[in-house]
C-alpha positions as CSV (number, residue, x, y, z in Angstrom):
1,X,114.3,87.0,106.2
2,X,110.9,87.1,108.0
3,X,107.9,86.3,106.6
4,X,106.5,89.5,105.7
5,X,109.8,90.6,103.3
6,X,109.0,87.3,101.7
7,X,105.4,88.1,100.9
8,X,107.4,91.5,99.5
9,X,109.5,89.5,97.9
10,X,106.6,87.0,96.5
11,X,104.6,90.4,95.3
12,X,107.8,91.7,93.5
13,X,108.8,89.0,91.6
14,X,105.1,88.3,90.4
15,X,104.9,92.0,89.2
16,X,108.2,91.2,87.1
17,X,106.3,88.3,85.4
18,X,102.7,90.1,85.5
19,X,102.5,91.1,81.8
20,X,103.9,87.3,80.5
21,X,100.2,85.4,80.8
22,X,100.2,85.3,77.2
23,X,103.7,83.9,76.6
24,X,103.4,81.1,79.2
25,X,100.3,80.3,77.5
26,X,101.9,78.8,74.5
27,X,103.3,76.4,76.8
28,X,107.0,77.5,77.6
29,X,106.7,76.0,81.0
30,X,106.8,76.8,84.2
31,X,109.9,80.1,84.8
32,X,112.8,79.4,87.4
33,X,114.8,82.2,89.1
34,X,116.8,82.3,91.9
35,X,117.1,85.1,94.4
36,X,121.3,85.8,94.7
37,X,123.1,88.1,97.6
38,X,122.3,89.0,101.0
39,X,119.6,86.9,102.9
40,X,117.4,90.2,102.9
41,X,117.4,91.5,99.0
42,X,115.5,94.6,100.3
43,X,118.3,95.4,102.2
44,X,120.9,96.4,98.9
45,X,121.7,100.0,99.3
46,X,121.4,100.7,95.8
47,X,117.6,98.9,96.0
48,X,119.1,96.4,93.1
49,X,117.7,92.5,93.5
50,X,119.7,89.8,91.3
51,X,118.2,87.1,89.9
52,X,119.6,84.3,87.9
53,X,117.3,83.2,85.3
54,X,117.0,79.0,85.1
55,X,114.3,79.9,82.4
56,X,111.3,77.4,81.5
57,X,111.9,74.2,83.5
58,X,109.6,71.2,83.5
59,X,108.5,69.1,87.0
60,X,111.2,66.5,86.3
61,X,114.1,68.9,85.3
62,X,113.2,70.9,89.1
63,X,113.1,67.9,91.1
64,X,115.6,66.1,89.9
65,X,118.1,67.8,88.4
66,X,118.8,71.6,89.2
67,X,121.5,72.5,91.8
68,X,120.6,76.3,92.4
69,X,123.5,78.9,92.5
70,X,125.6,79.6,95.7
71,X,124.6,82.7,97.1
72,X,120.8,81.9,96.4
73,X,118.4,83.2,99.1
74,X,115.1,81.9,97.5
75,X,113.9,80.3,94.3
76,X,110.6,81.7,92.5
77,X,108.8,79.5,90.4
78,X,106.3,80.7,88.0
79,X,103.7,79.5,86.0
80,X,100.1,80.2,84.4
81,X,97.4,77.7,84.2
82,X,93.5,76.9,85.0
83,X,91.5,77.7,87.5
84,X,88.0,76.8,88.8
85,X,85.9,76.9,91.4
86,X,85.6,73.8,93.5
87,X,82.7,71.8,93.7
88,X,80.8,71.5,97.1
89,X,81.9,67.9,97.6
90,X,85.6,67.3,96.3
91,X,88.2,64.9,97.1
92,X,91.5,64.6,95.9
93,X,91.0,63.8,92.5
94,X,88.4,64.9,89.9
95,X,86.5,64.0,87.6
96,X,87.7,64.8,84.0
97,X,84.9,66.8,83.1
98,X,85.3,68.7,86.6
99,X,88.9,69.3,85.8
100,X,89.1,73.2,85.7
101,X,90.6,73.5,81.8
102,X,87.3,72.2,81.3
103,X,85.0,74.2,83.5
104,X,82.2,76.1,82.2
105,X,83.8,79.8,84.9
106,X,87.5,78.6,83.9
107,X,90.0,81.3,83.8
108,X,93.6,81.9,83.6
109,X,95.9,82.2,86.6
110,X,99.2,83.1,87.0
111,X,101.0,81.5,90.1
112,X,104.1,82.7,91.6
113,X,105.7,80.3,94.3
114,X,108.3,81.0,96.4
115,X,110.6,79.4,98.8
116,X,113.2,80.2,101.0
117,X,115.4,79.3,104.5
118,X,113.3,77.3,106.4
119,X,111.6,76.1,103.7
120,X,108.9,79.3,104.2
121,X,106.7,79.6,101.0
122,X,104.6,82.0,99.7
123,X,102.3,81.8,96.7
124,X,101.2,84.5,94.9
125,X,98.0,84.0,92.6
126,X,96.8,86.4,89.9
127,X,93.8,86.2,87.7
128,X,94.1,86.9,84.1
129,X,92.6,90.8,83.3
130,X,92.7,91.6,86.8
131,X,95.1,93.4,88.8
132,X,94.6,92.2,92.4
133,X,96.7,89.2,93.6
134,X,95.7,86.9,96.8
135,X,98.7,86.1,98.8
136,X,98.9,82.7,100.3
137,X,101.7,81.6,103.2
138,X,102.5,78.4,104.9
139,X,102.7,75.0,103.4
140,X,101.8,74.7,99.9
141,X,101.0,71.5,99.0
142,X,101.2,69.2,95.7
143,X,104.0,67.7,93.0
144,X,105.1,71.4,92.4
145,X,105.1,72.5,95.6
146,X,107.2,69.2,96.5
147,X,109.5,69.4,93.7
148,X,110.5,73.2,94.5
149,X,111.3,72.1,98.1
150,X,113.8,69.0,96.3
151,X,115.5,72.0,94.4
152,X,115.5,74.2,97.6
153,X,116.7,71.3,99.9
154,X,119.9,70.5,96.8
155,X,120.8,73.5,96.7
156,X,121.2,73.4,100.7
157,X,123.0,70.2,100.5
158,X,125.5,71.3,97.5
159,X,126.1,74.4,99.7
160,X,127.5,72.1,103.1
């Protein structure tokens, strides 16, 4: 699938999960689906995509123990949480009180990651009460990030 059906593909499944910011918020966890059928979902006839819900899933549960389904042609993870602007000087850890839960222009995010062949990702971020999204491709980078390739990469190897 090229990159620009995965952003369409990224965009989709966000919209699916665009009114649930206030039921991640009492902590379900992070949502796992999987994207089943032909390596272009767009390219159904009948315009039907299947997904097979994995439902909340914590970091351990994803890089450890999942094995997604045959057939799967990308795995969307997502998830709500904080965020903040950075401060001017940052490195990779801050400061508790720097954290963004704790900023004073804190807000709620939605984040929908996905991954497919190739290991090609695309993150899609909404703010709460706002209906644009900012689309980021290439590497993501992090534990999550990480622990959906481990899923991605068993799912590969379960396959052979």
């Amino acid at each position: 699938m090229d990159s620009d059906r995965l952003v369409e593909l990224a965009e989709f499944c966000s919209h699916l999960f665009a009114d649930s910011l206030t039921d991640l918020d009492v902590g379900t966890g992070p949502i796992l689906v999987a994207v089943l059928g032909d390596p272009d979902p767009f390219a159904d006839p009948t315009g039907e995509i299947q997904l097979a819900y994995f439902g909340p899933v914590s970091y351990d549960t994803l890089q450890r123990d999942i094995v997604p389904c045959p057939g799967t042609v990308a795995l969307v993870l997502h998830a709500s949480g904080w965020a903040a602007p950075l401060p001017d000087s940052c490195d990779q850890h801050l400061p508790p009180h720097q954290m963004p839960s704790r900023h004073p222009e804190r807000c709620r995010v939605q984040i929908t990651m996905l991954i497919a062949a190739g290991f090609e990702s695309v993150t899609v971020l909404r703010h709460a009460g706002s209906p644009e999204t900012q689309v980021l491709t290439g590497d993501a980078v992090g534990r999550v990030p990480d622990a959906l390739q481990c899923c991605w990469l068993r799912g590969m190897l379960h396959a052979a």
